[in-house]
N, C-alpha and C positions, 0 to 999 in steps of 0.2 A: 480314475483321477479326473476331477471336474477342471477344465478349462475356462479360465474368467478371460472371454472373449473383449468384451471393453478392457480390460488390462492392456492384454494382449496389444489392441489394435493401439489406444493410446500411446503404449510407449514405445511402439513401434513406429509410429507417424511423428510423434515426437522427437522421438532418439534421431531418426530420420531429418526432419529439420532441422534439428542441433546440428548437426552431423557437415550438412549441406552448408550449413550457415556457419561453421569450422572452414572449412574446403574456402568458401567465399572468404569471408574475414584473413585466412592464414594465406592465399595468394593475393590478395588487393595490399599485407602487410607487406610481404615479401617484393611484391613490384614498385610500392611507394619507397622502401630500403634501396633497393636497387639502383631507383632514378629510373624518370621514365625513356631509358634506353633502349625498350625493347624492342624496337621499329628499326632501331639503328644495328642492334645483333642483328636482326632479321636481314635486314638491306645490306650491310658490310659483309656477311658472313654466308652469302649465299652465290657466291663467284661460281663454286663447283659443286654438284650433287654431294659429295661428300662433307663439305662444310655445313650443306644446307642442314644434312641431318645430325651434325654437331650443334647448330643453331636451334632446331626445333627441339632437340634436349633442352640445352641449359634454359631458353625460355619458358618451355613445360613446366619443371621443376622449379621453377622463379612467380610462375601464374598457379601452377597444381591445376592445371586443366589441358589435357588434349585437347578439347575442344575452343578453349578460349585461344591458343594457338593457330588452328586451323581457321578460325573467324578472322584472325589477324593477320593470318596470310593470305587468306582469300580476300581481304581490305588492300593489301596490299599490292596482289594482283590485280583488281579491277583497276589500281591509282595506278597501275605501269610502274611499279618500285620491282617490279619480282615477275620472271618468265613463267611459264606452264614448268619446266621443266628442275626451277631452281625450288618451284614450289612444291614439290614434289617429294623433294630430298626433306625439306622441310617437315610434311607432315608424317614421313616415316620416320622422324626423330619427334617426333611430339608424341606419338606413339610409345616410343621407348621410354621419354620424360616421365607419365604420367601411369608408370608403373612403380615411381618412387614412392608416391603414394600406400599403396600397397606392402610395400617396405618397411611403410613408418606404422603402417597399421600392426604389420608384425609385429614392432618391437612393440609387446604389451603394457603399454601404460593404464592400460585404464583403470590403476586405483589409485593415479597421481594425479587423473583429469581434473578434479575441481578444484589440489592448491595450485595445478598449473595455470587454468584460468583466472584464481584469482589474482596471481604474478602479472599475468596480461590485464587483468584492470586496473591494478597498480597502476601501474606503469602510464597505463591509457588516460586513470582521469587526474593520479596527481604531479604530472610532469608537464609542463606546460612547451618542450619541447618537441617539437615535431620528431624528429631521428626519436628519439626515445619514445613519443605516441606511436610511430611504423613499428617499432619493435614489439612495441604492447599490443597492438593489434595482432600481429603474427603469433605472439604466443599465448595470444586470446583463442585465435583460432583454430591454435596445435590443441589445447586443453578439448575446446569445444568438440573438436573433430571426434576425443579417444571417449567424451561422456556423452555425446550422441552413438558411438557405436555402444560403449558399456549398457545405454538404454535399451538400442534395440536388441541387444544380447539377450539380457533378460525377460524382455518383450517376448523374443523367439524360443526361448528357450523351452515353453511347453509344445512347440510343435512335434519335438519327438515323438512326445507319445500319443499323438493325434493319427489316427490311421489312414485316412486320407489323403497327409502328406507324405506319411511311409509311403503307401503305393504311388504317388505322384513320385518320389525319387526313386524306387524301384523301375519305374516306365524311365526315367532318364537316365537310370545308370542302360536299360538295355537298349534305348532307342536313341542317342545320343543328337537327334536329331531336333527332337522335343526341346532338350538344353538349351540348343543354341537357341530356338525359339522365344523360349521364356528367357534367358537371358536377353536378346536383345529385343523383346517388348518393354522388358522391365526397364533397361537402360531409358529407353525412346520415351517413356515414360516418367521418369525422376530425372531426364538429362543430367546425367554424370556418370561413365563407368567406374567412378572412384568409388561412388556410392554403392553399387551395387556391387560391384568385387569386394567392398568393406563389408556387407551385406553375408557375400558368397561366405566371407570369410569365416562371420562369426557363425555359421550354420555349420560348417566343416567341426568348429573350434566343438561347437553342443553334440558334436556324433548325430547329428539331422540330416548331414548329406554325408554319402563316400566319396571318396577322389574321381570315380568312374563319372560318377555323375556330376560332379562339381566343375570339369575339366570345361566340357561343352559348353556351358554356362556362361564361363568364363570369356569363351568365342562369341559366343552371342553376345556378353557384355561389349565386348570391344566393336561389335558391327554398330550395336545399337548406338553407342555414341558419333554415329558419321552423320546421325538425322539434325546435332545440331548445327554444323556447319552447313549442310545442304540448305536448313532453316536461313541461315544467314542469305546466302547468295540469293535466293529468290528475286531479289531486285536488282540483283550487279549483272554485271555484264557477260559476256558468255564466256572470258576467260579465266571468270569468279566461279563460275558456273561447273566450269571442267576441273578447275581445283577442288572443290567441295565435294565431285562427284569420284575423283581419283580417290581421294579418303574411302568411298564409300568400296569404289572396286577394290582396293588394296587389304582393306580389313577382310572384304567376303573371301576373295582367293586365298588370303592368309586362313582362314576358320575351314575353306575348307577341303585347304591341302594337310591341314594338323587335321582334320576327322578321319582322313584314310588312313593318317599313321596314329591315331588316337590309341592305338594299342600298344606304341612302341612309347608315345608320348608318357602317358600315364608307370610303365614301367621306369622311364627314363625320373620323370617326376618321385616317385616311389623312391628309387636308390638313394635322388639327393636327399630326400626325406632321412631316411637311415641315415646316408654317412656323414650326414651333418648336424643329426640330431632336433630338425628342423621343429617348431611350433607348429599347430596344426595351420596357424596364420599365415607364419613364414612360407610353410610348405606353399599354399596356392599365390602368395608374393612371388615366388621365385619357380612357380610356372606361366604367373603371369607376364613376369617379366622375361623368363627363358624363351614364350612362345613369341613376343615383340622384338625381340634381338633376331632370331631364327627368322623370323618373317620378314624383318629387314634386310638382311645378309639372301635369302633367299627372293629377293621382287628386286634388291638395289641392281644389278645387274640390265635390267628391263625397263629400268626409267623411262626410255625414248618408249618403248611398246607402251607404256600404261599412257601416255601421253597421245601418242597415236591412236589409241582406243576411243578416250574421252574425246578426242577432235572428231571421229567418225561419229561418237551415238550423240555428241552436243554440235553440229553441223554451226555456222555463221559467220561473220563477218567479225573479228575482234577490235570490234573500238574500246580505246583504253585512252586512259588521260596520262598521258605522258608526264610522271613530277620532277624528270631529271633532265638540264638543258639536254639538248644534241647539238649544239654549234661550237661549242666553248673549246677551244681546244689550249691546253696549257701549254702545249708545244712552241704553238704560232707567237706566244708573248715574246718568247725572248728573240725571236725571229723576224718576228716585223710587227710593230704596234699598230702599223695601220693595215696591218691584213686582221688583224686581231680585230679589230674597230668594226671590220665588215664584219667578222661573227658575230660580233655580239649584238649590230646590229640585228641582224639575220633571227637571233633567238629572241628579240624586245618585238621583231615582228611577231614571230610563233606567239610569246606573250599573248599580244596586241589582239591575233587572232582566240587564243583562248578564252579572253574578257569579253571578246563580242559575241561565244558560242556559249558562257555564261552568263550573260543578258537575254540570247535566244531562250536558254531553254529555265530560265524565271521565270517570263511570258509565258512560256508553252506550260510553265506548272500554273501560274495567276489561272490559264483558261482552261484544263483540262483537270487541273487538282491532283494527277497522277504523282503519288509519291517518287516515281524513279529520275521525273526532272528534274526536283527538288535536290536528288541525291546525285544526281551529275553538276550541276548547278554548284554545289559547296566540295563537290571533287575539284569543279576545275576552281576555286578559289582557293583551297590548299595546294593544287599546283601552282598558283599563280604566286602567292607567299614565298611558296620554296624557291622559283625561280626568279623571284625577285630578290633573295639573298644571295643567290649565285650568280644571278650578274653583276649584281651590283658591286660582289666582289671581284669578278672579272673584271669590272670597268679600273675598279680600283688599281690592279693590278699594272693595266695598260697605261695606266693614269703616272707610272711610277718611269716608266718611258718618254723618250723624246718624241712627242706631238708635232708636227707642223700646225700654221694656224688654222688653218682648217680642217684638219683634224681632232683640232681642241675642240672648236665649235661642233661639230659633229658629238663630241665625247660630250659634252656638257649637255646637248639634246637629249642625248641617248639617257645618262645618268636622270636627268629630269621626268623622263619620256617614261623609264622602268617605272618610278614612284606614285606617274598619274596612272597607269595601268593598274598599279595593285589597289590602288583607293578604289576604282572603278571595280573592283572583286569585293569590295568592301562594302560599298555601296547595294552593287547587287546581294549581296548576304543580308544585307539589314532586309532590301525586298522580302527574300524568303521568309526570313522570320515573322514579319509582319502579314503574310501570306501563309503561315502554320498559325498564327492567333487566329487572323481571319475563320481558318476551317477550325482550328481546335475550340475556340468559341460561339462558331454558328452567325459571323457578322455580314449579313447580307449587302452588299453596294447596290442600289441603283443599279437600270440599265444605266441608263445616261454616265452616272460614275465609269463603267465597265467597260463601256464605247470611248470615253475620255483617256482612258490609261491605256485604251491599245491603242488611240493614235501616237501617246505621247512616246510609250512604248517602241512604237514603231519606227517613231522618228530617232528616237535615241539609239534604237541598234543599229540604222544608217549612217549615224553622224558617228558613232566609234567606228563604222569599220572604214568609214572613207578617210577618218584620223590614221587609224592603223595604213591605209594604200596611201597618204600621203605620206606618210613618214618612211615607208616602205621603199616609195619611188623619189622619195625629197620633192614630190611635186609642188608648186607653190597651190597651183589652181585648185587642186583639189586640199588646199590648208586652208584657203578661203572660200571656200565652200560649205569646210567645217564650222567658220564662223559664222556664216549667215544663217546656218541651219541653226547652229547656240543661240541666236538670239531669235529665232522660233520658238525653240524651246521654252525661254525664257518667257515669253510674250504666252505661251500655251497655258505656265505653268500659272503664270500670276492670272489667267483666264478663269481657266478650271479651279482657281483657287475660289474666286469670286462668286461662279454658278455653284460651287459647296455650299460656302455660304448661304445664298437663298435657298438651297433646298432645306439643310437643316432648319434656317427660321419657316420655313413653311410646311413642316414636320415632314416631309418624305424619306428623309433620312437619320438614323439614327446617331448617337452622339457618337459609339465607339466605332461605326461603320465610317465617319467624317475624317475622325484619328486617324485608322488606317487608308485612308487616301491620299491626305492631306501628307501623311510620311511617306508616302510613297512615291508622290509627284516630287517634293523637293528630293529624294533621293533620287531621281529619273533627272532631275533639272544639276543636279551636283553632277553627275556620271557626264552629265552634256560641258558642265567644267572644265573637268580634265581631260575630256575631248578638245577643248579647243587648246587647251594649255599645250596638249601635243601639237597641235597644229599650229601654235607660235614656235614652237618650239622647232620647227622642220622653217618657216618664214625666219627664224631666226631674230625673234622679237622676246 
């Protein structure tokens, strides 16, 4: 029998895409249905190891991706939302999530795939409501998913009787080692184990592979998906770093404590086979998912060990950005409003302090270009949002109490005091952006520019943190210190405005390289603002 190799490879790359681009479409529906809650299941629902991996299910199953899980909690471990140990629980239930996957591949649709899709484009292009376009999308992508596997079905289907592959699955039925191998290059390779277990699947379904050899595969599939979270953290922090890398330990130990019992596994697989009448699909669904339950129930125990492990081979210092107060106490409200009044100051400090280590490290990205400033930099500006919602509702709170008058005063600084801090995270974000065009566009500045913006630079992360130690200590001196330093600024900005100018008319600089200075100084000269705004605010003007 002649093999039409470009068939072959077509609609396997193909169906392949399709497939992928299901997967993608049917969790981006299912997460826009949902609301985007899934930071908040994550953060709410991870109190104890066992919720953790309650949470990292139901989000699995909501995204269809183990991986897109694991990226979101390792996001949300370097933000300080989520422990080493609560992340943990976490990604052994994203595990189990995204064996549902598998499940649905089971249930054989694939000769409904194309009116199913065309249900999801209904829906998608002639309903002009959003709830019913999430819904179209999801069952866009359910279709897409079952007529990219029905492709590469077909696609695969002459490999049988290719000799080649016969003996490449005869070496993995006896070497069971090879399996895992090739399963997880192949994963690390198409980044999805959905894909490739839908893959395993329909190979089983064609009599192309036997269960002996399809098992290990399976195992490799599940390591190989740990390479894209690891992907992620490369730039986060080291306690991004140790979550990414517990995925990776947890899948290997798991693949290969099931290889030594890989004989008992495959028997055990087999029987359910039988007495449930299983699809050749179902059948590896429900090893897939048998060996995910098993390896959870078997590692959940060991939380604290898996954790202690990755702290020894990823050694460091854990700096993390804090997005939850730690001052706020709901206790102290009804207890004393002006003990209350000290927390909250206490946390507008921490604030205060944040905004001026994201202005630091804006600078330290304008002159080094290091993507990881940039990405500290708009960390601590989502922390500073967040925490400007919760104090502000704290303030509110206290606010609902009896003040003395100087306590009022006080409460009205502090409420005022939160708002110039978060402009000032505002501010610094505009920088960044304008410092991703600069590099994404190749916009050169002048030295002379380059020299101008780190002095103004300079002065500006002085004059917030002496805002923040005035406000800190109610010092008047240092509140008028912040003003004299503002009206430097001032005086800098409308300077370096001026020599812009002549340089552009005397061509040394170019017109978009101007733009971005010229936005950048009056964002530097706004940030000196609300610096002083704090600092009446402490004089009590």
């Amino acid at each position: 029998m002649d093999i039409d190799i470009q068939k072959l490879i077509f609609e396997f790359i193909g169906g392949l895409g399709i497939f992928l681009l299901g997967i993608k479409f049917m969790g981006e529906g299912l997460q826009k249905t949902a609301g985007d809650r899934l930071r908040d299941i994550l953060d709410k629902f991870t109190s104890n190891p066992f919720l953790g991996v309650l949470a990292g299910m139901i989000v699995t199953i909501l995204i269809q991706s183990s991986s897109g899980t694991t990226v979101l909690t390792v996001g949300l471990v370097n933000a300080g939302f989520m422990t080493l140990r609560q992340a943990i629980g976490v990604i052994m239930g994203a595990n189990i999530g995204t064996t549902v996957t598998a499940f649905i591949i089971g249930v054989d649709l694939g000769e409904y795939a194309l009116p199913i899709i065309a249900v999801g484009c209904f829906l998608l292009f002639f309903f002009n409501n959003q709830k019913v376009s999430n819904i179209g999308q999801t069952i866009f992508g359910f279709g897409a998913l079952f007529f990219g596997l029905e492709l590469m079905s077909s696609g695969m289907s002459p490999l049988r009787s290719l000799e080649a592959f016969q003996e490449l699955t005869t070496n993995m039925s006896s070497n069971p080692v090879l399996g895992v191998v090739i399963g997880t290059l192949f994963t690390v390779v198409v980044q999805s184990s959905s894909a490739t277990i839908g893959i395993l699947q329909g190979l089983f379904a064609e009599g192309a592979i036997d269960l002996r050899a399809a098992i290990p595969v399976l195992f490799g599939d599940n390591i190989g998906t740990t390479i894209t979270a690891v992907l992620a953290s490369l730039g986060a922090s080291v306690a991004a770093k140790r979550a990414a890398y517990v995925h990776v330990f947890f899948n290997l130990i798991g693949a290969s404590i099931f290889l030594l019992l890989l004989g008992f596994f495959t028997k055990y697989v087999t029987l359910l086979q039988g007495q449930f009448n299983l699809n050749p699909e179902m059948t590896l669904a429900f090893a897939h998912g048998s060996f995910n339950i098993a390896n959870t129930v078997i590692q959940f125990p060991f939380i604290g060990a898996l954790a202690w492990l990755v702290t020894k081979i990823i050694p460091g210092e854990d700096i993390t950005i804090q997005y939850k107060p730690k001052h706020l106490d709901p206790n102290i409200l009804q207890q004393s409003p002006s003990l209350a009044l000290d927390q909250a100051k206490a946390e507008v400090v921490r604030m205060g302090e944040y905004a001026s280590q994201g202005l630091e490290e804006t600078n330290q990205y304008l002159v080094t270009q290091q993507q990881k400033h940039s990405e500290t930099a708009m960390q601590i500006e989502g922390a500073l949002n967040n925490l400007d919602r919760k104090i502000t509702d704290y303030l509110i709170e206290i606010s609902a109490g009896s003040l003395s008058e100087t306590d009022s005063h006080k409460h009205t600084a502090l409420m005022d005091s939160v708002r110039d801090i978060e402009r000032i995270g505002d501010h610094f974000e505009n920088i960044v952006e304008l410092i991703d065009y600069k590099i994404s566009n190749k916009v050169d500045l002048t030295q002379q520019a380059q020299e101008d913006l780190n002095n103004m630079f300079d002065l500006t992360i002085l004059t917030v943190r002496q805002a923040v130690k005035a406000l800190d200590k109610m010092d008047r001196e240092d509140a008028l210190a912040v003003v004299q330093k503002e009206d430097e600024i001032d005086k800098m900005e409308r300077n370096y405005r001026k020599k812009h100018i002549i340089r552009v008319n005397e061509g040394n600089c170019s017109g978009s390289a101007g733009i971005v200075f010229v936005d950048m100084i009056s964002n530097l000269e706004r940030i000196g603002d609300h610096s002083v705004n704090i600092a009446e605010a402490v004089l009590g003007e």
